[in-house]
N, CA, C and O of each residue as an XYZ file, in Angstrom:
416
protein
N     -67.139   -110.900   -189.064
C     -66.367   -110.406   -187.931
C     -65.032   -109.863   -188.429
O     -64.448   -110.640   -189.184
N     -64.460   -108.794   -188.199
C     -63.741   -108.272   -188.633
C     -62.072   -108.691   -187.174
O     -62.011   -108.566   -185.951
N     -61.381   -109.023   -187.896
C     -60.376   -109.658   -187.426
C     -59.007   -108.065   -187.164
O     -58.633   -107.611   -188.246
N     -58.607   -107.612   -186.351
C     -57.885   -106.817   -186.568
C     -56.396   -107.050   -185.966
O     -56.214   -107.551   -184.856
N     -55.388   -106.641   -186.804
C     -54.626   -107.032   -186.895
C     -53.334   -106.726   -185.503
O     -52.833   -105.625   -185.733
N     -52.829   -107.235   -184.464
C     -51.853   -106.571   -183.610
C     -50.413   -106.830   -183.472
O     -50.008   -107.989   -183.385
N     -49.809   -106.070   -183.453
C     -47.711   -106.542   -183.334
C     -47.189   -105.914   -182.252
O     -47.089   -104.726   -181.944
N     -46.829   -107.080   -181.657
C     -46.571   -106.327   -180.533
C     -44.726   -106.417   -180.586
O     -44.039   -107.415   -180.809
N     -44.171   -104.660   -180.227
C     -43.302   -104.584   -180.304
C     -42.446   -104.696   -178.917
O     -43.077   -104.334   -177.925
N     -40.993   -105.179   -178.671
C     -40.469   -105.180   -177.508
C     -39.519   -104.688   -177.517
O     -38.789   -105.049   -178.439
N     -38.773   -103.289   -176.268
C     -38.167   -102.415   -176.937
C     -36.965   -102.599   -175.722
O     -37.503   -102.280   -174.661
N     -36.197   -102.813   -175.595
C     -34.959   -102.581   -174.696
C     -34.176   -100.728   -174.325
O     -33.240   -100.407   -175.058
N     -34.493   -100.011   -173.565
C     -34.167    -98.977   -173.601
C     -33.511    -98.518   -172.053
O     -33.638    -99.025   -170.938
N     -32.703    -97.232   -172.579
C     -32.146    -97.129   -170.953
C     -32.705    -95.811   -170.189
O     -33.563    -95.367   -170.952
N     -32.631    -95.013   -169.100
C     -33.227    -94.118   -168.940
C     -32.002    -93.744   -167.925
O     -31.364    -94.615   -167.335
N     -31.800    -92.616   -167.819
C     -30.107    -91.805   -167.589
C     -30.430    -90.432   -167.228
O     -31.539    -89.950   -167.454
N     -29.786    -90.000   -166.849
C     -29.129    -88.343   -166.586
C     -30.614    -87.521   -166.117
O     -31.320    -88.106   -165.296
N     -31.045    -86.242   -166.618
C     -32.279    -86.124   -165.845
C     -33.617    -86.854   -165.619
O     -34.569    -86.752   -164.845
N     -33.130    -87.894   -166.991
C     -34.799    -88.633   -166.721
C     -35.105    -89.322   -165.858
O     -36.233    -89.785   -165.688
N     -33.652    -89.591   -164.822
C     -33.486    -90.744   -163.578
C     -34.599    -90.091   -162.545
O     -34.640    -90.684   -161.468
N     -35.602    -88.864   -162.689
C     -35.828    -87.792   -161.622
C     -38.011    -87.853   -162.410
O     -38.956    -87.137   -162.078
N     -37.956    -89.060   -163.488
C     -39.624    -88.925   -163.625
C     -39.940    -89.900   -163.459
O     -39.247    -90.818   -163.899
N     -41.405    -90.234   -162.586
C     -41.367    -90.951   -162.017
C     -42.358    -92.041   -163.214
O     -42.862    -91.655   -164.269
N     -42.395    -93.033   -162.805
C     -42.957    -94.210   -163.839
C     -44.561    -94.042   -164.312
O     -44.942    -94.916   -165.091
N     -45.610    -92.952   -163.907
C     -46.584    -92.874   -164.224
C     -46.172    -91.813   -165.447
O     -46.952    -92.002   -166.380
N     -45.315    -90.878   -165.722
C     -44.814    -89.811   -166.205
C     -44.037    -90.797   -166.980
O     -44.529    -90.945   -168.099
N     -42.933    -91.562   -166.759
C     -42.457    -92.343   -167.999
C     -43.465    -92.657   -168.944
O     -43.159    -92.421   -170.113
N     -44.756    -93.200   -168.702
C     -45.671    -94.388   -169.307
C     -46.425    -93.005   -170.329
O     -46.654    -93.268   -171.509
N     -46.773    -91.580   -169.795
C     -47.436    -91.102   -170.079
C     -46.479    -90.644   -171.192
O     -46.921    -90.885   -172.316
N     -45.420    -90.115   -171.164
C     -43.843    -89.933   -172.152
C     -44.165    -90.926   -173.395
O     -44.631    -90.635   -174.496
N     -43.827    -92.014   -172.951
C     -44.312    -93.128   -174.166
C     -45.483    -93.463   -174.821
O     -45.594    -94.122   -175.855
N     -46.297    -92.991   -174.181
C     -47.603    -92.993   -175.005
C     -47.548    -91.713   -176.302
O     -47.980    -91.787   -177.452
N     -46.728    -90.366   -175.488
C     -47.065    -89.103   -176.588
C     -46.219    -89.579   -177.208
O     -46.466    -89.561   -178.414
N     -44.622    -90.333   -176.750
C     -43.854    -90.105   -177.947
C     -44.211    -91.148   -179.538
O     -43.822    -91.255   -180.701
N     -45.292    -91.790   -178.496
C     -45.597    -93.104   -180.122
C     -46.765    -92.854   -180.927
O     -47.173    -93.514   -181.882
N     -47.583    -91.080   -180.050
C     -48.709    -90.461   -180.844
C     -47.942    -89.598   -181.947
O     -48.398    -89.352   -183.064
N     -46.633    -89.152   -181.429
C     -45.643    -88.043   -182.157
C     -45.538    -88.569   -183.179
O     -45.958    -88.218   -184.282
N     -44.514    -90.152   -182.635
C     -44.538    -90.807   -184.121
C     -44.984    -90.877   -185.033
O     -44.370    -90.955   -186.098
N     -46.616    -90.869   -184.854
C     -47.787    -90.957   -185.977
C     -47.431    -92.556   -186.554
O     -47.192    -92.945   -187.697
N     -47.516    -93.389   -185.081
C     -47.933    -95.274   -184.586
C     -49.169    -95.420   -184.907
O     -49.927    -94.602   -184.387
N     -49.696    -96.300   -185.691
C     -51.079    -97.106   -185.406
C     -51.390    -97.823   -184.202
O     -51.187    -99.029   -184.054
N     -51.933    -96.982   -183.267
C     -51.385    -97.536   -181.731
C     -52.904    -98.696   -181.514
O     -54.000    -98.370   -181.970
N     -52.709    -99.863   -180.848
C     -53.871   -100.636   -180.764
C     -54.649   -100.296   -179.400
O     -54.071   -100.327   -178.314
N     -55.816   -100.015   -179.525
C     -56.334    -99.255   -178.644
C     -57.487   -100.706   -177.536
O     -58.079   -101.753   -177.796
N     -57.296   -100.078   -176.646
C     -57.943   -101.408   -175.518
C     -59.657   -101.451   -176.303
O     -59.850   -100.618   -177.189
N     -60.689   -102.312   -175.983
C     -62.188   -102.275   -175.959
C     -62.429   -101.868   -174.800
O     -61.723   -101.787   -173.795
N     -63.929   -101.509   -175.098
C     -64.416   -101.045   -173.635
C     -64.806    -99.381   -173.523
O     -64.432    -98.696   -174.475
N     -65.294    -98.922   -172.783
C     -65.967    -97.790   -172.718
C     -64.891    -96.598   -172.685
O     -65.172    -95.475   -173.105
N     -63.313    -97.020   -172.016
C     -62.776    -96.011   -172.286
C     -61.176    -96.741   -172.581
O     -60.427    -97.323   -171.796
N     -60.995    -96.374   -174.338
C     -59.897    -97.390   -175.170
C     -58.938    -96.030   -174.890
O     -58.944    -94.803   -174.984
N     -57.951    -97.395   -174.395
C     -56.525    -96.429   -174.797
C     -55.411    -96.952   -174.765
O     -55.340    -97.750   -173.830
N     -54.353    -96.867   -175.446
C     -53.400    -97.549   -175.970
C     -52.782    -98.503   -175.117
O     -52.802    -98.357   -173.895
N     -52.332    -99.297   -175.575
C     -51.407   -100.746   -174.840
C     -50.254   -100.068   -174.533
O     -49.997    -99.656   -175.664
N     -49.472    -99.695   -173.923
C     -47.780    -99.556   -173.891
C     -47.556    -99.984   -172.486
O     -48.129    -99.351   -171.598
N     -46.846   -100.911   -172.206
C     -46.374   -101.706   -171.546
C     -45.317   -101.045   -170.588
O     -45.024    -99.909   -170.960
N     -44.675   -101.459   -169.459
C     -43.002   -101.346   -168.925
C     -42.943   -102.423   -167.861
O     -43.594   -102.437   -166.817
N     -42.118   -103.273   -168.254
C     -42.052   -104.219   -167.303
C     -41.994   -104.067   -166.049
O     -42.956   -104.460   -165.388
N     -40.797   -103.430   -165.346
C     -40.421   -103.202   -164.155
C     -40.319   -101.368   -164.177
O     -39.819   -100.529   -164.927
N     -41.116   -101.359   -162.880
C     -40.775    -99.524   -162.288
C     -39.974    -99.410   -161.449
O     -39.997    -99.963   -160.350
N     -38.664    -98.221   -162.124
C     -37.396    -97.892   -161.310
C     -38.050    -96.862   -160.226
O     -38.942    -96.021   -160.342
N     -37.156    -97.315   -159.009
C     -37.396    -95.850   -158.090
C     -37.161    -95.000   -158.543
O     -36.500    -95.073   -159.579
N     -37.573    -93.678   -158.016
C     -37.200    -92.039   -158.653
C     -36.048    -91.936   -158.153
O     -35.685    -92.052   -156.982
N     -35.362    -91.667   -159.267
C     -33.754    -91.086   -158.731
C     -33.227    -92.091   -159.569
O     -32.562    -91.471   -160.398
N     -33.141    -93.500   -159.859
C     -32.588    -94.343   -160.245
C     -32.213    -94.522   -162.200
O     -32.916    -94.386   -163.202
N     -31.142    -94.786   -162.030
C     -30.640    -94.930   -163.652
C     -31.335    -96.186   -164.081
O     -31.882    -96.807   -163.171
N     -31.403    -96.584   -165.055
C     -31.800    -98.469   -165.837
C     -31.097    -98.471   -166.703
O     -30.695    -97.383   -167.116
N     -30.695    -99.595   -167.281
C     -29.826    -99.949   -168.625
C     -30.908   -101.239   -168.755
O     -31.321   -101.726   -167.703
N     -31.423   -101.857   -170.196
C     -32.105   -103.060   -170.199
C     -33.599   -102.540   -169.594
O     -34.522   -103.342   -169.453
N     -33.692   -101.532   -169.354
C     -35.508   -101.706   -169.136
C     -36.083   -102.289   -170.114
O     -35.776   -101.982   -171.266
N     -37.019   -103.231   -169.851
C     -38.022   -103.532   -171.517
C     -39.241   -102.935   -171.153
O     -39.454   -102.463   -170.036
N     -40.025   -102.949   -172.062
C     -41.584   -102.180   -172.753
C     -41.622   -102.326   -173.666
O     -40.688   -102.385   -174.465
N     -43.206   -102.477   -173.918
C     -43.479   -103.387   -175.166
C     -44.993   -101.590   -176.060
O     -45.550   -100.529   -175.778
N     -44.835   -102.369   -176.871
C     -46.226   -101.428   -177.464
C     -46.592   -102.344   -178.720
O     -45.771   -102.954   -179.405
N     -47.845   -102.330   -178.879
C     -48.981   -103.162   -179.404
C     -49.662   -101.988   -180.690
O     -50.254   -100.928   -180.485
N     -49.384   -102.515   -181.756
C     -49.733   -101.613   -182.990
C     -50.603   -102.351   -184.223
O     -50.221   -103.403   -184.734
N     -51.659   -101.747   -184.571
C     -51.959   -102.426   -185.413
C     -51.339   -102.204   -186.731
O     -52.268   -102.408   -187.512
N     -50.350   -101.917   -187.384
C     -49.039   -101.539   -188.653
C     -48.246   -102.813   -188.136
O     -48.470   -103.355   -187.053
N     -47.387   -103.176   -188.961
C     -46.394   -104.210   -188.964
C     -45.692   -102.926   -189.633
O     -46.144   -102.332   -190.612
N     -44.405   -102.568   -188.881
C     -42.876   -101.636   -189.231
C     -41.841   -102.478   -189.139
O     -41.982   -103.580   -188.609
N     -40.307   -101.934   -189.801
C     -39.566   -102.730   -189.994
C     -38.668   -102.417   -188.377
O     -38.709   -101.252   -187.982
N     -38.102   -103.173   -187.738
C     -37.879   -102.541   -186.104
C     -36.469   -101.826   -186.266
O     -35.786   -101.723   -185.247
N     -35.841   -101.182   -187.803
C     -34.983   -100.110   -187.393
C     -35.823    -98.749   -187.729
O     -35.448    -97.758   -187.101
N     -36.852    -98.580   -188.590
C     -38.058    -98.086   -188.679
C     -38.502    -97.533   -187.226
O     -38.168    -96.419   -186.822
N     -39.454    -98.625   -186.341
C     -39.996    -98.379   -185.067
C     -39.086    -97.711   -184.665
O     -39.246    -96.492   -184.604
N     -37.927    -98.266   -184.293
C     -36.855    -97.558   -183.504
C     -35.930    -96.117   -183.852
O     -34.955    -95.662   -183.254
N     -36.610    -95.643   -184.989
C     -35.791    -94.595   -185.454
C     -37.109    -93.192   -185.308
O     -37.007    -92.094   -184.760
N     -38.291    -93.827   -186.056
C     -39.293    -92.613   -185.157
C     -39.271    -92.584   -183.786
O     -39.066    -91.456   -183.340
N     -39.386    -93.274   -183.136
C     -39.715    -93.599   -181.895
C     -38.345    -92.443   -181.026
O     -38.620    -91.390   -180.452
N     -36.893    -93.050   -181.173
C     -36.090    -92.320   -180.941
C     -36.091    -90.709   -181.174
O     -35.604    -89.816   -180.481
N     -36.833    -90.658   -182.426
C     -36.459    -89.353   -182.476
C     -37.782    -88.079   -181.506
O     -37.664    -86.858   -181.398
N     -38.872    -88.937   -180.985
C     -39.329    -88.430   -180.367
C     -39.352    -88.015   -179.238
O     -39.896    -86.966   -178.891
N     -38.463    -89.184   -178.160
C     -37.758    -89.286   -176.503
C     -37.036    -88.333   -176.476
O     -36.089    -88.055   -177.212
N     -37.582    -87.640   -175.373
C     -35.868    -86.707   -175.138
C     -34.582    -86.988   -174.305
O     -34.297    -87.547   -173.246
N     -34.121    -86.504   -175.034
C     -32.461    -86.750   -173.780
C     -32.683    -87.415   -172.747
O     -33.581    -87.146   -171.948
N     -31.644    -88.655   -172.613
C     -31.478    -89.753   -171.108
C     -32.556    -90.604   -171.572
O     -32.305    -91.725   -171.130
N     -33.890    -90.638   -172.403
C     -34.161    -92.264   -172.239
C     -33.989    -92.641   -174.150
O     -34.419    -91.712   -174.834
N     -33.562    -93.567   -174.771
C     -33.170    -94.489   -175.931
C     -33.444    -95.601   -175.864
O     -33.166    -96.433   -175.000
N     -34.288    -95.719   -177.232
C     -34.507    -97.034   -177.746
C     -33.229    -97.645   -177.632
O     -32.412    -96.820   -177.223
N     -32.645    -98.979   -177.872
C     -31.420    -99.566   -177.900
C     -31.853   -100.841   -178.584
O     -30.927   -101.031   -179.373
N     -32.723   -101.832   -178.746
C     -33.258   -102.288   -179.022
C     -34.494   -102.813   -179.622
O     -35.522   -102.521   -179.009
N     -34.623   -103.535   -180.701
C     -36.622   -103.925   -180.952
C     -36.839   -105.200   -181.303
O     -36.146   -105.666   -182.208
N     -37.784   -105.971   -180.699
C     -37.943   -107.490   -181.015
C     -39.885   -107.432   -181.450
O     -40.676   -106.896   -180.673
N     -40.090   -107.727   -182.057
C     -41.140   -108.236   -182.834
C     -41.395   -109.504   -183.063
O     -40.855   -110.348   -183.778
N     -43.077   -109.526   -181.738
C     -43.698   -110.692   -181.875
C     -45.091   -110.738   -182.608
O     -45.682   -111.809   -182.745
């Protein structure tokens, strides 16, 4: 049985200025390309149709700023979390930032 390996990362980020205006199905879909951009070993669900783990705890209304949002993403790579957080950043555009990474 082949054992495969998962890390799940936890990311503290804020979302600001025009991004206060997409709404949380469009955030989730944002974070999925920006951690394909990255070129992430993203851990993919089982089941007939796999697709990546990325998490967001709480969904802001449209219109609304966050400071402290968390979301998590599930990778099978172990990165170092100024690493995660520096591809990752450089893929988001303007108004939402990593600020944080905790690794469980």
């Amino acid at each position: 049985m082949d054992i495969e390996t998962r890390v799940t990362y936890t990311v503290t980020f804020h979302k600001d200025g025009w991004m206060r205006y997409i709404s949380h199905l469009d955030l989730m879909r944002l974070f999925n390309r920006a951690a394909r951009r990255a070129d992430f070993d993203l851990y993919l669900t089982k089941g007939f149709n796999p697709h990546p783990v990325v998490r967001i705890k709480d969904a802001l209304k449209l219109g609304l700023t966050g400071k402290d949002q968390i979301g998590e993403f599930v990778l099978t790579e172990r990165l170092e979390k100024e690493e995660f957080k520096d591809r990752l950043n450089s893929q988001l555009p303007s108004g939402i930032g990593i600020e944080k990474v905790e690794v469980r």
